[in-house]
N, CA, C and O atoms as CSV, one atom per row, in Angstrom:
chain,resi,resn,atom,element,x,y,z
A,1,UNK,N,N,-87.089,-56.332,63.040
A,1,UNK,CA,C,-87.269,-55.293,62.082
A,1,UNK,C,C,-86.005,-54.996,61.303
A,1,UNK,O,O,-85.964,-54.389,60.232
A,2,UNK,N,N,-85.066,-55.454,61.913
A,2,UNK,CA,C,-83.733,-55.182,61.293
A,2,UNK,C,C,-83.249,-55.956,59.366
A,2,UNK,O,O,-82.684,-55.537,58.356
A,3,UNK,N,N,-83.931,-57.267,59.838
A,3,UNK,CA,C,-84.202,-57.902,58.912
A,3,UNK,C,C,-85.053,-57.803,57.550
A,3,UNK,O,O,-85.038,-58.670,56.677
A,4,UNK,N,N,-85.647,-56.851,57.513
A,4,UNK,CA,C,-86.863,-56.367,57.169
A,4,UNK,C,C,-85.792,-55.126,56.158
A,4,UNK,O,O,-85.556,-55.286,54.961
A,5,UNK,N,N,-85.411,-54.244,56.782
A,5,UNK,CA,C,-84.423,-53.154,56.270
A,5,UNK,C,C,-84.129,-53.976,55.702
A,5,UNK,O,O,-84.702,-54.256,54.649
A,6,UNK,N,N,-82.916,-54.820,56.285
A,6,UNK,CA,C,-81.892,-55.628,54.911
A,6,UNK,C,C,-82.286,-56.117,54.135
A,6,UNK,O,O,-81.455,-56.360,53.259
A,7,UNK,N,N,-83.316,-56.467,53.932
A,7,UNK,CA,C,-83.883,-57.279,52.437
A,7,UNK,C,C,-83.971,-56.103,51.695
A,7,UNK,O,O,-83.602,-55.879,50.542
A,8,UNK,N,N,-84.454,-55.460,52.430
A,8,UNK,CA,C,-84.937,-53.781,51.392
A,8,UNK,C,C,-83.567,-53.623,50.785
A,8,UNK,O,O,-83.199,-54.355,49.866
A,9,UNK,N,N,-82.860,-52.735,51.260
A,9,UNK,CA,C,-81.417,-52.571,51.218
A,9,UNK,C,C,-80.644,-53.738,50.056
A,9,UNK,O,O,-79.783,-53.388,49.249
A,10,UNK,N,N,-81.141,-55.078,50.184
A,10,UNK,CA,C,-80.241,-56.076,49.028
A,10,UNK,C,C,-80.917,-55.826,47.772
A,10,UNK,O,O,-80.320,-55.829,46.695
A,11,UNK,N,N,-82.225,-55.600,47.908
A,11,UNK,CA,C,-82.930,-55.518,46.751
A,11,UNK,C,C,-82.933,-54.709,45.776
A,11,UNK,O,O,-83.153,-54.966,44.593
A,12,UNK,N,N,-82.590,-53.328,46.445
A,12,UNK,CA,C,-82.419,-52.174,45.701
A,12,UNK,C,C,-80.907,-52.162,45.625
A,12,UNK,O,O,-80.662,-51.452,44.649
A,13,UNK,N,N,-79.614,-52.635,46.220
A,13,UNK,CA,C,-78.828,-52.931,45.269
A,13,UNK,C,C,-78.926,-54.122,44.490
A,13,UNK,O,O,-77.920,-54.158,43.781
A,14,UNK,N,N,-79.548,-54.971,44.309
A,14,UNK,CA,C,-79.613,-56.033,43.014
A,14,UNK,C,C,-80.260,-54.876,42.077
A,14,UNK,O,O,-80.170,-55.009,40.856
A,15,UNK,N,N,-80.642,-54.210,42.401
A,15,UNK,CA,C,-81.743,-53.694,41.196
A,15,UNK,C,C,-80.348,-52.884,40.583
A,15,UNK,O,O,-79.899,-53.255,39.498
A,16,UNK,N,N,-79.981,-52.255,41.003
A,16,UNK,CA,C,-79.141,-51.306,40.887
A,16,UNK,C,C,-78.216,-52.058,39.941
A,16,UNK,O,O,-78.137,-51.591,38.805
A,17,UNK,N,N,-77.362,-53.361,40.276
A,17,UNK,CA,C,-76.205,-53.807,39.422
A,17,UNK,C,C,-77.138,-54.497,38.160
A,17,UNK,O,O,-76.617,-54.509,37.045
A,18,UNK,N,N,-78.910,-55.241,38.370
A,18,UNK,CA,C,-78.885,-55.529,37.622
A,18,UNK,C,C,-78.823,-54.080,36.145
A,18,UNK,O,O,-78.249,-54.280,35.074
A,19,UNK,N,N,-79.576,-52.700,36.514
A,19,UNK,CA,C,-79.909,-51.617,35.551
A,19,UNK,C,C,-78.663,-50.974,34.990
A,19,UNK,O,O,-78.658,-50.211,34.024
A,20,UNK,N,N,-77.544,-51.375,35.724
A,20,UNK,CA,C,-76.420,-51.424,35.423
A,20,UNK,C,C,-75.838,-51.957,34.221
A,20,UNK,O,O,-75.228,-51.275,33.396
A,21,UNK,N,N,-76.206,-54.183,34.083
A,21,UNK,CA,C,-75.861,-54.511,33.055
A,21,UNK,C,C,-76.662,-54.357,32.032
A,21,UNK,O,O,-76.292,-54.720,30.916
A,22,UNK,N,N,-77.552,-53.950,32.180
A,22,UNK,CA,C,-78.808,-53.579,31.548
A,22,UNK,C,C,-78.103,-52.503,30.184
A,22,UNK,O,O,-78.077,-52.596,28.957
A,23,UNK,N,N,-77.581,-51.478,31.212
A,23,UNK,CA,C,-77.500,-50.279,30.159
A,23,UNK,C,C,-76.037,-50.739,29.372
A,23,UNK,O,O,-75.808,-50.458,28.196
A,24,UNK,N,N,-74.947,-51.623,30.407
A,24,UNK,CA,C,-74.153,-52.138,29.166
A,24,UNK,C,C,-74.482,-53.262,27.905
A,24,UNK,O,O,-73.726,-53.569,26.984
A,25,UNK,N,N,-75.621,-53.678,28.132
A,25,UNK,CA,C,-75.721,-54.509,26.998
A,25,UNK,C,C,-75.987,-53.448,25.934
A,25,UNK,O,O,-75.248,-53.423,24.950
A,26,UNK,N,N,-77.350,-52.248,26.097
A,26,UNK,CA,C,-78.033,-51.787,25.499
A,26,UNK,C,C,-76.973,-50.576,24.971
A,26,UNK,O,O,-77.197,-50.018,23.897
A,27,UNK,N,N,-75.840,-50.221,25.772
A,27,UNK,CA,C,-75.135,-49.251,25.215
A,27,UNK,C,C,-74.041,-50.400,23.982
A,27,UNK,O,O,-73.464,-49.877,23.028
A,28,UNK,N,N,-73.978,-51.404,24.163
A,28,UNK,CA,C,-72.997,-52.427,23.586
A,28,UNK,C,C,-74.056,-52.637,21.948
A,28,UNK,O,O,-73.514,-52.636,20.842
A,29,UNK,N,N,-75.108,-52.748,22.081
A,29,UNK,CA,C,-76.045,-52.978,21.106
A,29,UNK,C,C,-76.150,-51.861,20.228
A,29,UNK,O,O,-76.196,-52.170,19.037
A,30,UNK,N,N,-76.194,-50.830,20.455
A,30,UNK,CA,C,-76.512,-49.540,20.169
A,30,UNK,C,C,-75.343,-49.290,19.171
A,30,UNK,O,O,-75.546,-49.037,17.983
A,31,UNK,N,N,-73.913,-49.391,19.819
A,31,UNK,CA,C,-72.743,-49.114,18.855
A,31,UNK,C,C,-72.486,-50.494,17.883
A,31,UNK,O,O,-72.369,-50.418,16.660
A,32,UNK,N,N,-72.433,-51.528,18.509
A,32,UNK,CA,C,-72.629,-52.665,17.496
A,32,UNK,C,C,-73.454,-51.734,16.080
A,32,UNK,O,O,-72.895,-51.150,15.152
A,33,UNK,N,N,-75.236,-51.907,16.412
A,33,UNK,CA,C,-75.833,-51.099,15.272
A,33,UNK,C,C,-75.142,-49.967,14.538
A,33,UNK,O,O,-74.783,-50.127,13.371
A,34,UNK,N,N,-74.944,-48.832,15.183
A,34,UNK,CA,C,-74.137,-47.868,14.361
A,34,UNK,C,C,-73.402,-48.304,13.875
A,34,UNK,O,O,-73.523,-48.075,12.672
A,35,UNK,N,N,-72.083,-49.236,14.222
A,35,UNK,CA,C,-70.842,-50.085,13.110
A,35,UNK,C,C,-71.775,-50.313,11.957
A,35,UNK,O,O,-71.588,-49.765,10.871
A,36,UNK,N,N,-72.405,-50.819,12.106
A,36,UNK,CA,C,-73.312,-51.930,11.197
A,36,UNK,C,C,-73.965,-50.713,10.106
A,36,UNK,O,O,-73.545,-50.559,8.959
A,37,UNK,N,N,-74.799,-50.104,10.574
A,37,UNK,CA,C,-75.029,-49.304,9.765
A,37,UNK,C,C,-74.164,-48.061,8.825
A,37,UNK,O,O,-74.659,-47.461,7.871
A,38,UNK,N,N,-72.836,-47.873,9.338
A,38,UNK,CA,C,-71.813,-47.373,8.643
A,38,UNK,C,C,-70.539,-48.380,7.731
A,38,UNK,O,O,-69.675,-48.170,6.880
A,39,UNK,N,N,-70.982,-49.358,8.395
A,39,UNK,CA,C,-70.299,-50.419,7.323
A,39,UNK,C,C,-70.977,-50.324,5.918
A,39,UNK,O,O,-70.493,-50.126,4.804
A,40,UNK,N,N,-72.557,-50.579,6.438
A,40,UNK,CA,C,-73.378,-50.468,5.186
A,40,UNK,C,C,-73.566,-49.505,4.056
A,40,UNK,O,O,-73.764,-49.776,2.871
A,41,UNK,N,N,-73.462,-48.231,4.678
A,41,UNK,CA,C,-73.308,-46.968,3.843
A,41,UNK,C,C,-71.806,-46.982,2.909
A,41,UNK,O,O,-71.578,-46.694,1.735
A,42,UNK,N,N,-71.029,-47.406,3.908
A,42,UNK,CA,C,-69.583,-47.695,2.960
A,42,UNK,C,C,-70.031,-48.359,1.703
A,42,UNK,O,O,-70.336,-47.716,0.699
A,43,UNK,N,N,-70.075,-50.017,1.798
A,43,UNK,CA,C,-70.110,-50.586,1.018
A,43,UNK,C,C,-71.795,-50.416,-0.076
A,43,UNK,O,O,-71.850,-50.781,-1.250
A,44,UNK,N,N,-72.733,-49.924,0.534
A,44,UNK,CA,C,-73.614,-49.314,-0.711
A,44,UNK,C,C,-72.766,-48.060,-1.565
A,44,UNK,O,O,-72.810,-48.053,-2.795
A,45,UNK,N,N,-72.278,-47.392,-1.085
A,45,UNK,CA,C,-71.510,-46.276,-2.007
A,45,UNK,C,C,-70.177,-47.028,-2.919
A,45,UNK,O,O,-69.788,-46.455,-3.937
A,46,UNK,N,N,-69.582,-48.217,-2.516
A,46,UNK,CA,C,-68.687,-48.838,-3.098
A,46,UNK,C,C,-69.357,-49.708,-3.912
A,46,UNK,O,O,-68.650,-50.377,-4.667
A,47,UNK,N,N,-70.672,-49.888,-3.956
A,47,UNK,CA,C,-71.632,-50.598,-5.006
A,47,UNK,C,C,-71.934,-49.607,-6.132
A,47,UNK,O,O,-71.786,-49.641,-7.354
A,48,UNK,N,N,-72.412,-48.714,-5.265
A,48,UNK,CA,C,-72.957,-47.439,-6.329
A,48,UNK,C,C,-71.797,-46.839,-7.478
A,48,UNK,O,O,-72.141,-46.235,-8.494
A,49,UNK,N,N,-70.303,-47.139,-7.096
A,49,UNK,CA,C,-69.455,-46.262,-7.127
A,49,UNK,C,C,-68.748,-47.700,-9.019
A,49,UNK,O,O,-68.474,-47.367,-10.172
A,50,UNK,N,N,-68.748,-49.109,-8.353
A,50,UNK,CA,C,-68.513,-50.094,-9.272
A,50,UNK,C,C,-69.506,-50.116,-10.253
A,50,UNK,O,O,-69.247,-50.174,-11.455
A,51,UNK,N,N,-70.836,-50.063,-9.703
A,51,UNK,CA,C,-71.887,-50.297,-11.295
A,51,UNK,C,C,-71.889,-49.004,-11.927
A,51,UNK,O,O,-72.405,-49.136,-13.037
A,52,UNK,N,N,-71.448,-47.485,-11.658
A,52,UNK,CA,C,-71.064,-46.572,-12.611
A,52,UNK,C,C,-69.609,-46.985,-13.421
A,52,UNK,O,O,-69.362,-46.563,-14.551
A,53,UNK,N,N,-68.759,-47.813,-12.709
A,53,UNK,CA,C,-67.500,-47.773,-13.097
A,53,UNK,C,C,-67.535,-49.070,-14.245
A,53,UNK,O,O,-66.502,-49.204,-14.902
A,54,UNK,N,N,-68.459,-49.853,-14.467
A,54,UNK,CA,C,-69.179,-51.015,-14.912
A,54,UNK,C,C,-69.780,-50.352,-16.354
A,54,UNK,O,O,-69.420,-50.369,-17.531
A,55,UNK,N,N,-70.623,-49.907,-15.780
A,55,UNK,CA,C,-71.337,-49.484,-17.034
A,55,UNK,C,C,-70.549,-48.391,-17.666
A,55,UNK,O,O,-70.745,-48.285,-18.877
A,56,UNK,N,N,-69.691,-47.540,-17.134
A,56,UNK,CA,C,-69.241,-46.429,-18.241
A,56,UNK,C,C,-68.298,-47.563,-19.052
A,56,UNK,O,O,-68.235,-47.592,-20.281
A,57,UNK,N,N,-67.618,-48.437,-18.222
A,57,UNK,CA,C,-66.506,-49.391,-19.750
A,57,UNK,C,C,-67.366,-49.678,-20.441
A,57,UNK,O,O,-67.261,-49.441,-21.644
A,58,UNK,N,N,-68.385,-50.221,-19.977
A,58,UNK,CA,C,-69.185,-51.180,-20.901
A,58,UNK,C,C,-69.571,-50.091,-22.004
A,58,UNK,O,O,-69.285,-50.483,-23.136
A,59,UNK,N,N,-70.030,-49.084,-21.968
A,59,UNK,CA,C,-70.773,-48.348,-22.841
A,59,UNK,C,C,-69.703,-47.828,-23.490
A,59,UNK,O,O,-69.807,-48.229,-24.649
A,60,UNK,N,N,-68.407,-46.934,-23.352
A,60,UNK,CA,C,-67.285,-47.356,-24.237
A,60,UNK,C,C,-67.055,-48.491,-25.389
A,60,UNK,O,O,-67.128,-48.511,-26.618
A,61,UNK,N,N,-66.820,-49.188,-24.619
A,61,UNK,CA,C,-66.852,-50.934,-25.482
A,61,UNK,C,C,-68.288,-50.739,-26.363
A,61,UNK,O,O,-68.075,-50.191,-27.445
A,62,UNK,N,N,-68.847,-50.873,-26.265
A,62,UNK,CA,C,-70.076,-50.419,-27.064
A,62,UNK,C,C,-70.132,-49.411,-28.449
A,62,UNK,O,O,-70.558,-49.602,-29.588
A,63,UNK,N,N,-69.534,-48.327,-27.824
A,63,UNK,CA,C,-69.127,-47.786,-28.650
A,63,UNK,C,C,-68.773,-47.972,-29.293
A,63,UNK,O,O,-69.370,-47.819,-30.359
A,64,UNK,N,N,-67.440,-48.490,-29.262
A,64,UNK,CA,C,-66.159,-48.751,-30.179
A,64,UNK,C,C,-66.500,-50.162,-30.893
A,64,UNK,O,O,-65.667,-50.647,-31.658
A,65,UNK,N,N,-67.510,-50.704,-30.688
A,65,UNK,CA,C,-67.521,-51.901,-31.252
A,65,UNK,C,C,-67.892,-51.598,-32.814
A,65,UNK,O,O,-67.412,-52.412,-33.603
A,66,UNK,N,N,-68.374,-50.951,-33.159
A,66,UNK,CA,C,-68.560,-50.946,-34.901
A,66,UNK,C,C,-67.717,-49.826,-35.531
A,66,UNK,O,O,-67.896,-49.318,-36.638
A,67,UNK,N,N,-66.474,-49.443,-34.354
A,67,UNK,CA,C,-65.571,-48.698,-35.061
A,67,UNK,C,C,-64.911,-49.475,-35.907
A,67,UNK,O,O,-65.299,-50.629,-35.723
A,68,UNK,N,N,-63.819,-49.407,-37.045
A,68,UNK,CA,C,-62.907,-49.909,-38.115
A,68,UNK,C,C,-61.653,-50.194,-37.570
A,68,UNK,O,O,-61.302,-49.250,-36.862
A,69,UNK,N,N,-60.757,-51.173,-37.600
A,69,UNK,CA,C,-59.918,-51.205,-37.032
A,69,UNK,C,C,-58.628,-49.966,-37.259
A,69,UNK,O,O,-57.829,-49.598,-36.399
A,70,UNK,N,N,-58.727,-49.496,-38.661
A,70,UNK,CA,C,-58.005,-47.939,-38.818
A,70,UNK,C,C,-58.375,-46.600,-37.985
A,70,UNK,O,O,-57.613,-45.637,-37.901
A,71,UNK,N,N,-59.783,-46.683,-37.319
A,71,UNK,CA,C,-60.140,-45.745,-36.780
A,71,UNK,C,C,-60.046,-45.839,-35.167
A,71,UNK,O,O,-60.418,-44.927,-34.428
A,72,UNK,N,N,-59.584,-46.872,-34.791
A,72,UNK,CA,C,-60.272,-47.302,-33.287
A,72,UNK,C,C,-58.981,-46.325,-32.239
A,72,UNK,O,O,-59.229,-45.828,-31.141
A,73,UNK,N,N,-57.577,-46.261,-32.995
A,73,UNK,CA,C,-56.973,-45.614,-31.766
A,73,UNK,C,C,-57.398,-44.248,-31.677
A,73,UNK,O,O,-57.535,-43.650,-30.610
A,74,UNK,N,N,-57.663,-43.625,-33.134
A,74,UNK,CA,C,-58.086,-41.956,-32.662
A,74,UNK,C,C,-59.209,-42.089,-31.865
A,74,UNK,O,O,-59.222,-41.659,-30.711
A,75,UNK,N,N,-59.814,-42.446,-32.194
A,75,UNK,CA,C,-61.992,-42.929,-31.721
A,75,UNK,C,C,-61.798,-43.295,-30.040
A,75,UNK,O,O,-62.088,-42.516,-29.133
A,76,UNK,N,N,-61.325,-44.458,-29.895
A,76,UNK,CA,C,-60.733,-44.708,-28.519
A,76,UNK,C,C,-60.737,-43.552,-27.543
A,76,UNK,O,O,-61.432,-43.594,-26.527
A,77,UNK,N,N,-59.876,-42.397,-27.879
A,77,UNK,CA,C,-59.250,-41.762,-26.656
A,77,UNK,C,C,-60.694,-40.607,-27.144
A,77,UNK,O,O,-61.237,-40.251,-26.098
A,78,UNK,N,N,-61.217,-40.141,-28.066
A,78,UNK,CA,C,-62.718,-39.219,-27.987
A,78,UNK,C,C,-63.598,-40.318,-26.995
A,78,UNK,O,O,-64.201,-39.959,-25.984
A,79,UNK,N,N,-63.557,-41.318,-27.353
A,79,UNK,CA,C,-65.026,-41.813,-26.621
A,79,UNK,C,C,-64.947,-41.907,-25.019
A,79,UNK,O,O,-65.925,-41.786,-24.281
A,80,UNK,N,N,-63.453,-42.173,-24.540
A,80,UNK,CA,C,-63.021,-41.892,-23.136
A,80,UNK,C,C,-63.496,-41.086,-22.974
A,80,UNK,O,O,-64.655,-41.163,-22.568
A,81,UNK,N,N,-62.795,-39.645,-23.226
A,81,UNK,CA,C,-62.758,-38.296,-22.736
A,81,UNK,C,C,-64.644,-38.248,-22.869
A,81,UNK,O,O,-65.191,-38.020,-21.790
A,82,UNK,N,N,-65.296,-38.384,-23.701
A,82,UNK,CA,C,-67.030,-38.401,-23.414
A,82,UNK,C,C,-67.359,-39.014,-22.300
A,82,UNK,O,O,-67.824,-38.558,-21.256
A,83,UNK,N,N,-67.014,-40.342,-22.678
A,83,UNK,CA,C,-67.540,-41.105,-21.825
A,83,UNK,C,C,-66.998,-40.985,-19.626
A,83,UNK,O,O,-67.479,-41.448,-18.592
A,84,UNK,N,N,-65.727,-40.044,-20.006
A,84,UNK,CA,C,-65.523,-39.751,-18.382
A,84,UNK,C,C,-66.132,-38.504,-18.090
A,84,UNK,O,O,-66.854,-38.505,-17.093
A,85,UNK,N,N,-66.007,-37.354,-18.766
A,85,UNK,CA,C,-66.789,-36.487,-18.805
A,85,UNK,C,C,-68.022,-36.287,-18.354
A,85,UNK,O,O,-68.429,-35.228,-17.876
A,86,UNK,N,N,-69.028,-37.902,-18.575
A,86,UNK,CA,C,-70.376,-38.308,-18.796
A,86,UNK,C,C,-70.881,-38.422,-17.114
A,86,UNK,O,O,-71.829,-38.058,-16.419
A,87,UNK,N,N,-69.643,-39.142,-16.975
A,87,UNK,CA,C,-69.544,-40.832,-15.771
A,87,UNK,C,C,-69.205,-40.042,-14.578
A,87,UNK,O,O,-69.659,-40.374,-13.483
A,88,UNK,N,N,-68.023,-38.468,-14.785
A,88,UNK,CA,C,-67.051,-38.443,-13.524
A,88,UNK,C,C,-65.935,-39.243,-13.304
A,88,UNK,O,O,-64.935,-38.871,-12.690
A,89,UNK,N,N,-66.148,-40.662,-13.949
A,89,UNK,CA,C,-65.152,-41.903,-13.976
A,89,UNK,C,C,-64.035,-41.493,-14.575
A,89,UNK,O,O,-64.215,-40.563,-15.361
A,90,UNK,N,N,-62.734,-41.951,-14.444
A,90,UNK,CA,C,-61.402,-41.727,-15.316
A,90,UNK,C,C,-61.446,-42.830,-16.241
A,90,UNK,O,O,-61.191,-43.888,-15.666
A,91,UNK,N,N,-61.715,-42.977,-17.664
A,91,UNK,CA,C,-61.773,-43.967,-17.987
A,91,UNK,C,C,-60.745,-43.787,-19.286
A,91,UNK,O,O,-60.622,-42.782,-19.986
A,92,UNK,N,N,-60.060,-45.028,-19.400
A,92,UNK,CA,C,-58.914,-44.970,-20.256
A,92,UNK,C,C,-59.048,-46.532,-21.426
A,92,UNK,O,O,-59.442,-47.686,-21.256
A,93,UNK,N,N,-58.754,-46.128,-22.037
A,93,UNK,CA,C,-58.767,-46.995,-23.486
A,93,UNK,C,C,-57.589,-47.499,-24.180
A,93,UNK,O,O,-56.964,-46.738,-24.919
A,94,UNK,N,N,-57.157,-48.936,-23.982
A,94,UNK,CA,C,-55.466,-48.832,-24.430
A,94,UNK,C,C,-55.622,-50.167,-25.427
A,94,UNK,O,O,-56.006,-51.280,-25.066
A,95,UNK,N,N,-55.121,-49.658,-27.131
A,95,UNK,CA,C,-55.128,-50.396,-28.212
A,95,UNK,C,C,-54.033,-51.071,-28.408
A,95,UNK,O,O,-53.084,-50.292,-28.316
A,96,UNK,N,N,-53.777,-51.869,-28.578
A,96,UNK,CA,C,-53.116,-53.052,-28.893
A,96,UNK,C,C,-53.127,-53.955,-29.701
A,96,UNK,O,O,-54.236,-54.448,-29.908
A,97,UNK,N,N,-51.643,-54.675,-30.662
A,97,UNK,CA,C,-52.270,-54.824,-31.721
A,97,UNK,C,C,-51.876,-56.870,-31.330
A,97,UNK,O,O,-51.289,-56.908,-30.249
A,98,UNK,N,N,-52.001,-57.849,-31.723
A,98,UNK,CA,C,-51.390,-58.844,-31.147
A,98,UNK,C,C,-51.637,-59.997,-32.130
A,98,UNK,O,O,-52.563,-60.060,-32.939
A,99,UNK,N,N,-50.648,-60.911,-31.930
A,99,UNK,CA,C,-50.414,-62.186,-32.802
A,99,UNK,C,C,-50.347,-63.550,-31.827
A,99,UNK,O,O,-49.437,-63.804,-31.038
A,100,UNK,N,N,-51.391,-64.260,-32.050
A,100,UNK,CA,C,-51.440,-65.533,-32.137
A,100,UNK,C,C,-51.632,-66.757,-32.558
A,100,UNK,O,O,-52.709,-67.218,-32.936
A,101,UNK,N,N,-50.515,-67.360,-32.501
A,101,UNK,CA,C,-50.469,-68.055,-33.999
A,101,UNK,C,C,-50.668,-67.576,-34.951
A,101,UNK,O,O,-50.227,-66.462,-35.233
A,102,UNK,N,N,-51.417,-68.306,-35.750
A,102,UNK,CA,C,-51.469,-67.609,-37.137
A,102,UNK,C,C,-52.943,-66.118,-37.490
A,102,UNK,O,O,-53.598,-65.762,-38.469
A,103,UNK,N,N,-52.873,-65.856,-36.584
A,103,UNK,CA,C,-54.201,-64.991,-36.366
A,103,UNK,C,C,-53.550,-63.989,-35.630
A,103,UNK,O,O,-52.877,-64.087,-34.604
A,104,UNK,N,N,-53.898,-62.856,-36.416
A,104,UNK,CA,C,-53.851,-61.501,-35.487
A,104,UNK,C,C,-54.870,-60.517,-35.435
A,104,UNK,O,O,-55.859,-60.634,-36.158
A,105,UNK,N,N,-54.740,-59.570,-34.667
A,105,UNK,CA,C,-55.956,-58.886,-34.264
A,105,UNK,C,C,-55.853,-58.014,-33.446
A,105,UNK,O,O,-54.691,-57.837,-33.081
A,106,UNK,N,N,-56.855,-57.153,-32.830
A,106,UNK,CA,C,-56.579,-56.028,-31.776
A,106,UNK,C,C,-56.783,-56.638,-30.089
A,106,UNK,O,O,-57.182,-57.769,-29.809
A,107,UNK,N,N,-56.343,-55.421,-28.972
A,107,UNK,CA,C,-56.821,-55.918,-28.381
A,107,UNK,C,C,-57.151,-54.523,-27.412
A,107,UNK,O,O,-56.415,-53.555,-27.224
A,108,UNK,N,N,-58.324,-54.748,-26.952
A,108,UNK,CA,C,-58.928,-53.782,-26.372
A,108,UNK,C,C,-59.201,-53.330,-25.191
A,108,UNK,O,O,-60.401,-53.443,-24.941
A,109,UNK,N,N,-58.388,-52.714,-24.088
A,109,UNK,CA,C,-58.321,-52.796,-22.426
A,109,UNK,C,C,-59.340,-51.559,-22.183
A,109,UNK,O,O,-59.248,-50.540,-22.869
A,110,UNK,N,N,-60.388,-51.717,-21.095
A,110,UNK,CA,C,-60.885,-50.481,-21.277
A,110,UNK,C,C,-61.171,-50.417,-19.806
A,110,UNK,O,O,-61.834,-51.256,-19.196
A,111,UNK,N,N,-60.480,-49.093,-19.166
A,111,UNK,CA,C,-60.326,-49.292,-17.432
A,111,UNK,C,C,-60.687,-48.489,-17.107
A,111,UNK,O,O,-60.112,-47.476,-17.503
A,112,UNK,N,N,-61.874,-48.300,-16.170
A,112,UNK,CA,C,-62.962,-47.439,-15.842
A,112,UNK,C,C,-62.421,-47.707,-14.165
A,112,UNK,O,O,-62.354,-48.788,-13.580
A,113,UNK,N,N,-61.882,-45.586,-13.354
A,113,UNK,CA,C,-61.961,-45.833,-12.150
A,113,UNK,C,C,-62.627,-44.575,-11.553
A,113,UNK,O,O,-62.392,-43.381,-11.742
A,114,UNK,N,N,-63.489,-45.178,-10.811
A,114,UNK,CA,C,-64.391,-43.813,-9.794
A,114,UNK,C,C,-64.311,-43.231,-8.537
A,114,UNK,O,O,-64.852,-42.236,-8.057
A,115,UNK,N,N,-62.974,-44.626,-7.789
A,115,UNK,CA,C,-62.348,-43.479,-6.926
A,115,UNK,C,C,-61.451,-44.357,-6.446
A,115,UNK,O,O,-61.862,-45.457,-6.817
A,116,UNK,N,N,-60.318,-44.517,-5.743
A,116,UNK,CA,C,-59.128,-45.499,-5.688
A,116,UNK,C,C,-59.690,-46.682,-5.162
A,116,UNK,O,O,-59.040,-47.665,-5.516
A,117,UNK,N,N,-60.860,-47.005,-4.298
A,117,UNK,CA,C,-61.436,-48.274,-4.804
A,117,UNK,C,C,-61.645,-49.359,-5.280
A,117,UNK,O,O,-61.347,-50.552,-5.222
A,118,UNK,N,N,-62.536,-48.265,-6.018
A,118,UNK,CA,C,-63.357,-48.437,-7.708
A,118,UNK,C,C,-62.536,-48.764,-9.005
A,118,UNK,O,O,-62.000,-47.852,-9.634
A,119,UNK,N,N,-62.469,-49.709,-9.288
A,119,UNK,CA,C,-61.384,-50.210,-10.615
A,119,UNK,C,C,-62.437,-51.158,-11.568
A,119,UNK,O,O,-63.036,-52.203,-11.312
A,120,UNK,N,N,-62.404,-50.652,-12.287
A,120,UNK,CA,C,-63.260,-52.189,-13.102
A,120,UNK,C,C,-62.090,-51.969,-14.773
A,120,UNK,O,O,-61.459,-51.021,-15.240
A,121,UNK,N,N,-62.302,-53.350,-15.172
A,121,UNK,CA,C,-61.416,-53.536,-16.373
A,121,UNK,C,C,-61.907,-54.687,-17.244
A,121,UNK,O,O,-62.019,-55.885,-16.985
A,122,UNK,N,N,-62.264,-53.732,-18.757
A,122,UNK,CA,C,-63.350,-55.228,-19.875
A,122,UNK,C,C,-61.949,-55.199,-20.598
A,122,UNK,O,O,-61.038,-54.387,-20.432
A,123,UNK,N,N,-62.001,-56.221,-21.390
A,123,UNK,CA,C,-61.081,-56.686,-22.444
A,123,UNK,C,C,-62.381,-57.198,-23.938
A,123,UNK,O,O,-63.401,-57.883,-23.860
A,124,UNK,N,N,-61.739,-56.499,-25.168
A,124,UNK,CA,C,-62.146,-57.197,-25.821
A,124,UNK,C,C,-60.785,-57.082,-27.046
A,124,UNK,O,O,-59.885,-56.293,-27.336
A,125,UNK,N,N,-61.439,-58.710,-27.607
A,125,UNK,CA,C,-60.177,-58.583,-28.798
A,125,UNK,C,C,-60.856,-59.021,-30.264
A,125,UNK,O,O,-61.827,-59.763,-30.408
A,126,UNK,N,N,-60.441,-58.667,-30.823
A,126,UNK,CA,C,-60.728,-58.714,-32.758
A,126,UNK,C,C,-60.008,-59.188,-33.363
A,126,UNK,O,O,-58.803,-58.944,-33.421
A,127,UNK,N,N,-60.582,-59.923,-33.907
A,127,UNK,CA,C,-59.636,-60.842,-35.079
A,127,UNK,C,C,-59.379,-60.022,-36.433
A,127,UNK,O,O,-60.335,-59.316,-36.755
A,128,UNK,N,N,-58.484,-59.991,-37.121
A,128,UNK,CA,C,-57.949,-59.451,-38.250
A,128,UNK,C,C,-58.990,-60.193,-39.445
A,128,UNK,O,O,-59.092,-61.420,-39.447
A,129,UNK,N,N,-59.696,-59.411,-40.384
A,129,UNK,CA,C,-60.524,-60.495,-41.311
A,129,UNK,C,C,-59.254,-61.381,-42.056
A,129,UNK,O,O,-58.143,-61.131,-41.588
A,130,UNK,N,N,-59.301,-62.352,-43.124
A,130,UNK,CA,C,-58.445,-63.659,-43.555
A,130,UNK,C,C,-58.468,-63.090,-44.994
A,130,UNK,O,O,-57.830,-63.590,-45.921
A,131,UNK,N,N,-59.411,-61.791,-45.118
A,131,UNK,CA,C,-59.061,-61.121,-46.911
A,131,UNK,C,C,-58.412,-60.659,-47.084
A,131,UNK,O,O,-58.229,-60.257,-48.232
């Protein structure tokens, strides 16, 4: 009968170490997931945070595209101040005038940021007309 106990006795400690690794996998799984799911929230808000910072240059640039080249530095710094105003974004507009080779023209930096991040930066440049 003695024998009988001890099996009992091994069994219910196997059970025991196995419910043991049991709960470390499942506690190991559990925080794995949470990482995972706070990684994700990061980088969806660092998505959310670039396609505002995206589209406010872009729509700037937009703007300014059928401005005159006499008008573009005053025009420039109004359509920022709207356009961050709009966005929340800091968005800044820097005119420039430039020569290459025999062609000159403007050049147009337009740097949209929504939080130290968040940086996005369009370039456009214009050629001087040849009249």
């Amino acid at each position: 009968m003695g024998s009988a106990s001890h099996r009992h006795a091994r069994r219910r400690g196997s059970l025991i170490v196995e419910a043991a690794i049991c709960f470390v996998l499942l506690a190991t799984a559990v925080v794995a997931l949470m990482k995972l799911a706070q990684s994700s929230a990061v980088l969806s808000k660092q998505a959310d945070q670039r396609l505002v910072a995206t589209l406010a240059a872009e729509n700037t640039l937009e703007r300014l595209r059928d401005v005159t080249a006499n008008e573009l530095e005053s025009s420039a710094d109004e359509v920022a101040a709207a356009i961050t105003e709009q966005t929340k974004c800091d968005v800044k507009v820097t005119v420039n005038d430039f020569q290459s080779q025999s062609r000159s023209g403007t050049h147009l930096r337009i740097e949209a940021t929504c939080s130290p991040d968040v940086h996005v930066t369009l370039h456009d440049w214009r050629l001087d007309d040849d009249n």
